[in-house]
C-alpha positions in Angstrom: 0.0 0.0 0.0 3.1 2.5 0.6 4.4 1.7 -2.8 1.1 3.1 -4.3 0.9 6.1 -2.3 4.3 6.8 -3.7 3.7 6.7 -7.0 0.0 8.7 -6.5 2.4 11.6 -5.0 5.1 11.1 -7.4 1.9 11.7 -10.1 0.9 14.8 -8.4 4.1 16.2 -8.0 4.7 15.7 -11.5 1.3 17.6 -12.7 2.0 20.4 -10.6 5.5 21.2 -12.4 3.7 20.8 -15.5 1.3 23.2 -14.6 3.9 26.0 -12.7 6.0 25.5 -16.0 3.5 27.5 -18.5 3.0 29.9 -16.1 6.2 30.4 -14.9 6.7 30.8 -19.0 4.1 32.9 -19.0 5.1 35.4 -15.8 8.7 35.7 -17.6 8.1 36.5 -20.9 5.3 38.6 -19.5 7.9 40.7 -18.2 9.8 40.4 -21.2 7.0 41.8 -23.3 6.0 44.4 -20.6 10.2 45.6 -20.7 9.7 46.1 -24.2 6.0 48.4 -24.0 7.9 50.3 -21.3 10.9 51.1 -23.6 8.4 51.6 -26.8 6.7 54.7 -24.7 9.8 55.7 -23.5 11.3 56.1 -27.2 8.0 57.3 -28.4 7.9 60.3 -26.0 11.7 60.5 -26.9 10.9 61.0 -30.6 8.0 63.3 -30.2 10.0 65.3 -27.6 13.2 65.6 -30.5 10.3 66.0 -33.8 8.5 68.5 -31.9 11.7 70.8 -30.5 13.4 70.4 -34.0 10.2 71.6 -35.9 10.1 74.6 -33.5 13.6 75.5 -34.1 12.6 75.2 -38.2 10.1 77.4 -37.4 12.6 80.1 -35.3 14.9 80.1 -38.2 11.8 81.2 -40.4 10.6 83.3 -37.4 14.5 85.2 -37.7 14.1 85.5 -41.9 10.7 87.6 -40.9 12.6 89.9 -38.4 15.4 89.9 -40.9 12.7 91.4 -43.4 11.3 94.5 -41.2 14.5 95.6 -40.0 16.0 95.7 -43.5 14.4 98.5 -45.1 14.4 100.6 -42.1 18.5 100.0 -41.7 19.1 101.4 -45.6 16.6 104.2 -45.0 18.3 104.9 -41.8 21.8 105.0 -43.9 20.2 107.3 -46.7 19.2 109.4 -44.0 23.0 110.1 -42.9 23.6 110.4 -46.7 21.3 112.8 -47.6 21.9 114.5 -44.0 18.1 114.0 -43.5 16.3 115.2 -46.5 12.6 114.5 -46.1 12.0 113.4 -49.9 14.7 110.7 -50.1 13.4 109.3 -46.9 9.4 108.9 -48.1 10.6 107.8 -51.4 12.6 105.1 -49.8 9.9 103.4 -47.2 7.2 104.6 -49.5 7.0 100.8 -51.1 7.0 99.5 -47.1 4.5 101.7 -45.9 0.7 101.4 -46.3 -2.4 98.6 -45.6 -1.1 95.1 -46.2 2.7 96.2 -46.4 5.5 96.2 -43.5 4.6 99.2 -41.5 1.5 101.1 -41.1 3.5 104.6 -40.5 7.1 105.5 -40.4 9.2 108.8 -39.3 12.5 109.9 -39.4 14.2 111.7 -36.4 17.1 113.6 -35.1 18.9 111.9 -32.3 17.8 113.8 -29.0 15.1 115.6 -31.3 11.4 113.9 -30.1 9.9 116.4 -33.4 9.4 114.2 -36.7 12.2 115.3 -39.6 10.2 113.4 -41.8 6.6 111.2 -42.0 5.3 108.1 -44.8 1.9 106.9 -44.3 -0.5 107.9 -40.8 0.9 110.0 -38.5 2.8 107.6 -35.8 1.0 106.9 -32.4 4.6 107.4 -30.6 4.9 110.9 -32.0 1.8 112.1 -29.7 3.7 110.7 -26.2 6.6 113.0 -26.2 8.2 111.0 -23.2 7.6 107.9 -25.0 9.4 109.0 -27.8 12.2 110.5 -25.6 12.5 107.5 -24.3 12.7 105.6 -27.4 15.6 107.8 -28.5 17.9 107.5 -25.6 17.2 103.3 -26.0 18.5 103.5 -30.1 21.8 104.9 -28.6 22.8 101.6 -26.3 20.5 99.1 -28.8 20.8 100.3 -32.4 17.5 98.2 -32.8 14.3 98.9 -30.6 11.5 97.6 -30.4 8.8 99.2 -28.7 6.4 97.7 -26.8 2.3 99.1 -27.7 0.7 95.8 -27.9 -2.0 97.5 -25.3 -3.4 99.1 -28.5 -2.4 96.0 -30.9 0.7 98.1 -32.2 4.7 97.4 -32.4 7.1 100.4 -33.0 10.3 99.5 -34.5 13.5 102.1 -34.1 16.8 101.5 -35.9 19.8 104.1 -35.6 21.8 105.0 -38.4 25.2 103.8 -36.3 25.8 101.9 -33.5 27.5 104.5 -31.6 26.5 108.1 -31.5 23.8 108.0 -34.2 22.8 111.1 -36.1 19.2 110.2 -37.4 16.4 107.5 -36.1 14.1 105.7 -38.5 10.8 104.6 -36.8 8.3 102.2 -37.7 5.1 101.1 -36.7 2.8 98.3 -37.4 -0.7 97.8 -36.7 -1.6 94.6 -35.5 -4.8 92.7 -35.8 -7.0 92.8 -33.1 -7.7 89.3 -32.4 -4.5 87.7 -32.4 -5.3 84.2 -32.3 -7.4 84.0 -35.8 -3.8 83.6 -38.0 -3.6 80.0 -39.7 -0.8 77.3 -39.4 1.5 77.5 -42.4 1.6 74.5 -45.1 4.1 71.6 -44.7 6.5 70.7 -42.5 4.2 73.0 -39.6 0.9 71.7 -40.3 0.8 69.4 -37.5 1.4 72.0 -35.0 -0.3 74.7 -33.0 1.9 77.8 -31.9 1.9 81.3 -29.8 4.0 83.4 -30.4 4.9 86.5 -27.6 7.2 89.2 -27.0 9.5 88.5 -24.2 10.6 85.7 -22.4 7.1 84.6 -20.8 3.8 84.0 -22.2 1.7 86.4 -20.7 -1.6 87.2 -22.9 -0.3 91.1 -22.8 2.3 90.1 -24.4 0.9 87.4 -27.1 1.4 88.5 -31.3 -0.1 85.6 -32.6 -1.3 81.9 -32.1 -3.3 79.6 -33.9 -5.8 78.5 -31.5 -7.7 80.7 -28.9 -7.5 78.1 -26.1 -3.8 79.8 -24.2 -1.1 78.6 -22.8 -0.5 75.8 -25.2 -0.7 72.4 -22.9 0.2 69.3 -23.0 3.8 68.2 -24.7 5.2 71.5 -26.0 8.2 72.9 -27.1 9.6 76.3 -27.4 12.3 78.6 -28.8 13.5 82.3 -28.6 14.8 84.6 -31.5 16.7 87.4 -31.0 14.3 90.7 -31.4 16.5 93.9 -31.1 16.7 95.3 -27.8 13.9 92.1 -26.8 13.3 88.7 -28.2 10.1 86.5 -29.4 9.1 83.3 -27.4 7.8 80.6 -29.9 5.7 78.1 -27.9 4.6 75.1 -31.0 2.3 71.5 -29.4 1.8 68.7 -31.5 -2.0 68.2 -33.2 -2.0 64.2 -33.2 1.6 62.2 -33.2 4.2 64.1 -34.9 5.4 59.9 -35.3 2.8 58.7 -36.5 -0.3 56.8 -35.1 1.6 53.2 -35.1 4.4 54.7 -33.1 2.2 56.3 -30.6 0.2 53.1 -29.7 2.9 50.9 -29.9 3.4 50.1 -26.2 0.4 48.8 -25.8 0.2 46.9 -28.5 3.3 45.1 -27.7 1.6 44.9 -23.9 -1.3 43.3 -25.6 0.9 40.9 -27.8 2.8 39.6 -25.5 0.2 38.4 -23.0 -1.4 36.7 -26.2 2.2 34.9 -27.9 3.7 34.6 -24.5 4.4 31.0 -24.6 6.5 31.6 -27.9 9.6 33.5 -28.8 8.5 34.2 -32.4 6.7 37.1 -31.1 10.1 38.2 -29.6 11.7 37.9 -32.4 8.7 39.9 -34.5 9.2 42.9 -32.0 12.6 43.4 -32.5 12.0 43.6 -36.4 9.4 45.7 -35.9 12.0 48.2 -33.8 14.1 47.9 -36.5 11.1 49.0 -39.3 10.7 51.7 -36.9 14.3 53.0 -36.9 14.5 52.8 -40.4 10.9 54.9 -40.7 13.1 57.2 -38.1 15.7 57.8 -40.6 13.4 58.2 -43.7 11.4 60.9 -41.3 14.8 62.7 -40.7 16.3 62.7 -44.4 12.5 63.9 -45.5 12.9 66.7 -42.5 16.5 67.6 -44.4 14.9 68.0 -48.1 12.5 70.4 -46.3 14.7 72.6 -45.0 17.0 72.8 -48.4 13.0 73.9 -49.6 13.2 76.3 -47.4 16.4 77.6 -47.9 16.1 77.7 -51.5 12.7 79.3 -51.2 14.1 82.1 -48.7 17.0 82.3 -51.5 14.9 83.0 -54.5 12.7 85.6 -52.6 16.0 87.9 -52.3 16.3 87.9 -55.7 14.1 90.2 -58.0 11.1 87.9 -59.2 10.8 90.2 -62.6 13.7 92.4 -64.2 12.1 95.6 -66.0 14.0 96.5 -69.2 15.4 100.2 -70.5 13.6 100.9 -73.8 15.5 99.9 -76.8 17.4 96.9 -74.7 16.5 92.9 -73.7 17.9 91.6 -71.1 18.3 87.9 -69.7 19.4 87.2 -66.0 20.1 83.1 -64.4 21.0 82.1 -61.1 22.4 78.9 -60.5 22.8 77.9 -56.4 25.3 75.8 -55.0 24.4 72.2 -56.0 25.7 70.5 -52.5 24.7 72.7 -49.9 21.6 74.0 -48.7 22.8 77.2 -47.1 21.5 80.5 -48.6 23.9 81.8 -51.2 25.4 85.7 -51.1 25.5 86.3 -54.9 22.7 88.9 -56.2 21.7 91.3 -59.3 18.7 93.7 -59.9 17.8 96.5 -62.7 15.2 99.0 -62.0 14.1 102.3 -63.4 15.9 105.1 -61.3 14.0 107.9 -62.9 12.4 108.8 -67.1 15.8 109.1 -67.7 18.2 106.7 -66.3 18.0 102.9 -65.2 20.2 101.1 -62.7 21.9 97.8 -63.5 24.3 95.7 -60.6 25.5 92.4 -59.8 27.3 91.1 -56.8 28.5 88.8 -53.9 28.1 89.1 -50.2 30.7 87.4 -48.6 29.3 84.0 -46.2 26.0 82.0 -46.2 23.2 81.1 -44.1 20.5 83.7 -42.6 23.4 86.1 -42.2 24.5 86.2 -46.1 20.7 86.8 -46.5 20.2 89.7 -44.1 23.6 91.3 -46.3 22.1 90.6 -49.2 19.1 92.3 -48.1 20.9 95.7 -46.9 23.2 96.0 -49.7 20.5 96.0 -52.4 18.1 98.4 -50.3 20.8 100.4 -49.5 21.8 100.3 -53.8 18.5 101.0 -54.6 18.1 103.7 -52.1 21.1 105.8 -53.1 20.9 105.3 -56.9 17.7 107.5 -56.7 19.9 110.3 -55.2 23.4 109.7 -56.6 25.4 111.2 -59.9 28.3 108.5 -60.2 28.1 105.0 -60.3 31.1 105.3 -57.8 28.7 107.1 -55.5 26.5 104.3 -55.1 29.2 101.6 -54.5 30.7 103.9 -51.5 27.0 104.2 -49.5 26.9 100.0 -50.2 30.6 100.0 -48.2 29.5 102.5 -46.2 26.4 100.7 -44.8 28.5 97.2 -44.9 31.4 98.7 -42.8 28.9 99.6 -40.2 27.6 96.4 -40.2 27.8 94.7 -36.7 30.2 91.8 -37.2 31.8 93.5 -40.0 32.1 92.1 -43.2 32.4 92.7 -47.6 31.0 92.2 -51.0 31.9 92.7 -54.6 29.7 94.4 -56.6 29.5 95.9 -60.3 27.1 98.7 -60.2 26.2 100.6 -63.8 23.6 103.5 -64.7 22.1 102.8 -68.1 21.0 106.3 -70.5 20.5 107.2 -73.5 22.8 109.3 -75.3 21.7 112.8 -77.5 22.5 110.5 -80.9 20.7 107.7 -79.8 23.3 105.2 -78.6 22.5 103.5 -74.9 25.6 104.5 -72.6 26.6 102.8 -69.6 28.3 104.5 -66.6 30.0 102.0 -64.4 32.1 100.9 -61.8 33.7 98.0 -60.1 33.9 97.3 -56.1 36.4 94.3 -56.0 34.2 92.3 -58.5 34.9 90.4 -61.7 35.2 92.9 -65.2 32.0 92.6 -67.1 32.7 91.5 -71.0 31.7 93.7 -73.7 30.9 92.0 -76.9 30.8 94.4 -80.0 28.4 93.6 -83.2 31.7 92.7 -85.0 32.3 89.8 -82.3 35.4 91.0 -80.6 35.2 91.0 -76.9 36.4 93.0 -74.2 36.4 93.5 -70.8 35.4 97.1 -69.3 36.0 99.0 -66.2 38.9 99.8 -64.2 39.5 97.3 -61.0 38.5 98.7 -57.7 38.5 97.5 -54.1 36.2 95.4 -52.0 33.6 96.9 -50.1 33.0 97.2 -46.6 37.0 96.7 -45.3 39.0 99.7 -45.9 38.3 103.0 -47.6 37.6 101.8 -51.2 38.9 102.6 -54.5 36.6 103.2 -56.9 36.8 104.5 -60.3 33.9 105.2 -63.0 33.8 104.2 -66.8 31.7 104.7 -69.6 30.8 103.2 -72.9 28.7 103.6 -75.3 26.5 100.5 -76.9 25.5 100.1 -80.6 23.0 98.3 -81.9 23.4 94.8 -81.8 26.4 95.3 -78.9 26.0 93.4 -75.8 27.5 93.6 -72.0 27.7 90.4 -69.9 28.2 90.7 -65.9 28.8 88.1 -63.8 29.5 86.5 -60.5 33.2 84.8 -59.8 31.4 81.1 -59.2 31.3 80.9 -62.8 35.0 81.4 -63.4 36.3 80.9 -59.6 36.7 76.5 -59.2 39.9 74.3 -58.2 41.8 72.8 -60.7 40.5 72.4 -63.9 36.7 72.7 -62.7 37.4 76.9 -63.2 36.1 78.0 -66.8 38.9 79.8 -68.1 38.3 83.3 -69.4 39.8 82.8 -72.7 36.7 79.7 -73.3 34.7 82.4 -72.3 35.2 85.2 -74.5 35.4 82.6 -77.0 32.0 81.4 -76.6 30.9 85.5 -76.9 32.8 85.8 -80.2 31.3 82.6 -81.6 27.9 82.7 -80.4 27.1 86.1 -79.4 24.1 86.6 -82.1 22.5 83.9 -80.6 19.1 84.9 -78.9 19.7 86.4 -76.0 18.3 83.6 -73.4 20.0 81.0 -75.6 23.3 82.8 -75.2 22.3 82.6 -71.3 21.9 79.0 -71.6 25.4 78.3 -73.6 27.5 79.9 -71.0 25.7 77.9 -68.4 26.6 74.8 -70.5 30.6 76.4 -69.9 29.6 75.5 -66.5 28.4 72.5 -66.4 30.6 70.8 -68.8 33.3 71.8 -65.8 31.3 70.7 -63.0 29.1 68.3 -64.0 28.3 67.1 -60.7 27.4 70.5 -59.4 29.4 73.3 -57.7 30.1 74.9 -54.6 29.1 78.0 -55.0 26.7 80.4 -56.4 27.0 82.1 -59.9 24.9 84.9 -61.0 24.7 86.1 -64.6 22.9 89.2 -66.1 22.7 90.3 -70.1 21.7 93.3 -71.8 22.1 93.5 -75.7 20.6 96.8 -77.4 18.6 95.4 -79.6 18.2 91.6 -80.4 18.1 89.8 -83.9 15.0 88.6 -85.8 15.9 84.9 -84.6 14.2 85.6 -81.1 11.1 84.6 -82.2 12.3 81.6 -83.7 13.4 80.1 -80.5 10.7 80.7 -78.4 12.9 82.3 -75.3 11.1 84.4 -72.8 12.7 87.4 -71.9 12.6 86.8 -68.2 14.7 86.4 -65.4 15.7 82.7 -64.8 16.9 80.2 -61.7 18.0 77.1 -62.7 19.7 74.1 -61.1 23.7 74.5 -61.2 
């Protein structure tokens, strides 16, 4: 009877360790599974956390391009200002185009450092001019902050004050913008900011006092959040942006429970283990998709920013075509330096330039910026060509770091007998080639000095163009390369000898085949080209080229 017992409790014994075994199983991969959910949310939260605050700082460097915009004009009408020792009509003609309903300021005025009485007034009279205190107090600030800006946001405003020099300024230019009076009724921008809600305030808090803008009424912004400041003259904006939805993706987000939920089903078998860790590594590689889809965007953006600094339609003298191309940098995605324009200075005279800021990024477009205001603004008032270049040095010396550009700047008339005369002069760029109707080539203008270092030299040339005569300016990416990448200038004046009576956008297009036959897989750097023939042969209309302004890959 003893032996039976034994093997009845050997039995027992044995069914019970079958039956703690699954569970056992069960309680350890259990924890396995639950590890894994835990480390999903964790590098879910991680991800939204980096998506979120790397959008936002996106969005800053937009934010900076807008401030970048405002203070612009006012810094070349503030240097016209010291130019023109104050005149009232050069100072409305120059914020004139900035001033008005649906443009950068509502009103602007011009004062005397120390002097709270207007020189000079564009648009509605200023709100600041009717608080002498305030605007006391607005000029002692422009004299230890070169740029102010001025608190009004009580009445939906926001006054803007630049001084003509950092130190001891001579004149003021004021700004002033109305505001809209409900701030939160802006929209979210397209792609990559869609996804995202935003306030954004002036200071360092978010107060509602102090709010600009948002995109939703309901303030503060809860829930995850990220935020970034940009530098505002004398003050700065806050940029608060939240997610709408999962900035990841709808998989990623509910990933750790669905791994909670898979495990306690498949948690007798390693296969879903294994199935897991392939679905991490589907996720990392969605990850690195997301990340080299968030780098294409910002190129986008920073060949968007690029093409709005250059002018979007180039008006032509009478009796004249004219073709223009930009080529960018084909491996970076910075913003380029290089720049041209032609505009009408007054019936008689037209202004033609070309040139290169020297560096890249958000700073190469702010120079950019100042020296073309600042050329546009003194061609209106100056008699040389050589006049103009020495405001651009003037405005780029004062510039806070300091730095330099080349630049070729021309004024285009027309002569007594009929001929189209070009008065011009060089600031340390390239010599523009002249082609004659008879096909010899030549370059013009006497060297000067770059602009913005030391006192420049400039000197001022003119020639006179016949029919069928044409003038070619360009920036030093097209000739400037290592090694046998450069295009010599021999192959270029060449090509002008050879094919100079081709229509004028062809003729564009065969020195930018100079280029590419060079570089082939792209080049660093920028190159800017501008044409003007008087006249143009009958074989224009045969081709079919528009006489437009062009930017084209490199």
């Amino acid at each position: 009877m003893h032996g039976g017992d034994d093997i009845v409790t050997n039995n027992k014994g044995h069914f019970l360790g079958l039956r703690l075994q699954p569970m056992a199983l069960f309680v350890v991969v259990l924890g396995v599974f639950a590890s894994l959910s835990a480390g999903s949310r964790l590098l879910y939260n991680q991800t939204e956390n980096r998506l979120l605050q790397q959008r936002t700082n996106e969005a800053g460097a937009v934010l900076q391009v807008s401030v970048l915009q405002i203070r612009t004009p006012l810094d070349a009408a503030a240097r016209l200002a010291v130019l023109t020792n104050g005149d009232a009509a050069a100072f409305s003609s120059a914020l004139a185009p900035y001033v008005g309903a649906g443009k950068s300021f509502t009103a602007a005025a011009l004062f005397r450092a120390g002097n709270p009485v207007p020189v000079a007034q564009v648009g509605a009279p200023v709100s600041l001019a009717n608080d002498e205190h305030a605007t006391e107090t607005m000029l002692t600030t422009t004299v230890t902050s070169p740029f102010v800006v001025i608190d009004q946001l009580s009445e939906r405003r926001l006054g803007y004050a630049i001084a003509d020099t950092a130190k001891q300024p001579t004149f003021v230019v004021y700004g002033e913008r109305l505001l809209g009076a409900d701030p939160t009724v802006r929209r979210r921008t397209d792609e990559p900011f869609a996804q995202l809600n935003y306030a954004i305030y002036l200071g360092n808090d978010e107060r509602g006092e102090h709010l600009l803008g948002a995109s939703v009424p309901a303030l503060p912004l809860d829930g995850r959040r990220a935020t970034t400041s940009v530098p505002f003259g004398n003050s700065q904006l806050l940029l608060v942006m939240s997610p709408i939805g999962h900035l990841s993706g709808d998989l990623f987000a509910d990933l750790w429970w669905i791994v909670a939920v898979a495990g306690v089903i498949v948690a007798a078998t390693v296969a879903m283990l294994v199935n897991r860790l392939l679905e991490r590594r589907d996720t990392a590689m969605a990850l690195a998709a997301d990340n080299e889809r968030l780098y294409d965007e910002q190129r986008h953006i920073a060949e968007t920013l690029q093409l709005s600094l250059l002018p979007q339609q180039l008006a032509q003298p009478p009796g004249t075509v004219v073709a223009a191309r930009y080529w960018p940098a084909g491996a970076a995605n910075l913003i380029g330096g290089d720049f041209y324009d032609l505009f009408a200075v007054d019936d008689g005279r037209w202004a033609l330039t070309i040139g290169d800021v020297c560096g890249k990024g958000i700073e190469a477009a702010s120079l950019t910026g100042l020296a073309r205001h600042t050329i546009r603004a003194s061609a209106r008032s100056a008699a040389e060509p050589s006049d103009v270049l020495r405001s651009v040095h003037i405005a780029l010396r004062d510039h806070e770091p300091a730095t330099f550009c080349t630049a070729c700047f021309a004024f285009i008339s027309t002569t007594e007998s009929g001929a189209i005369r070009l008065t011009l002069t060089l600031g340390g760029h390239p010599a523009p080639l002249l082609r004659r109707a008879d096909g010899t080539v030549t370059e013009v203008g006497v060297a000067g000095s770059l602009l913005g270092m030391i006192e420049p030299t400039l000197h001022d040339t003119v020639v006179d163009l016949g029919d069928g005569d044409l003038i070619v300016l360009y920036t030093d990416g097209l000739t400037d390369a290592p090694g046998d990448q450069s295009v010599p200038m021999d192959e270029i004046i060449d090509t002008l000898s050879r094919l100079g009576d081709h229509p004028i956008e062809q003729l564009a297009d065969d020195i930018r085949a100079l280029k590419r036959r060079r570089r082939p897989g792209g080049s660093a750097d920028d190159t800017a080209l501008v044409i003007v023939r008087v006249g143009e042969p009958a074989a224009v209309a045969e081709a079919g080229y528009p006489s437009a302004a062009m930017v084209s890959s490199p």
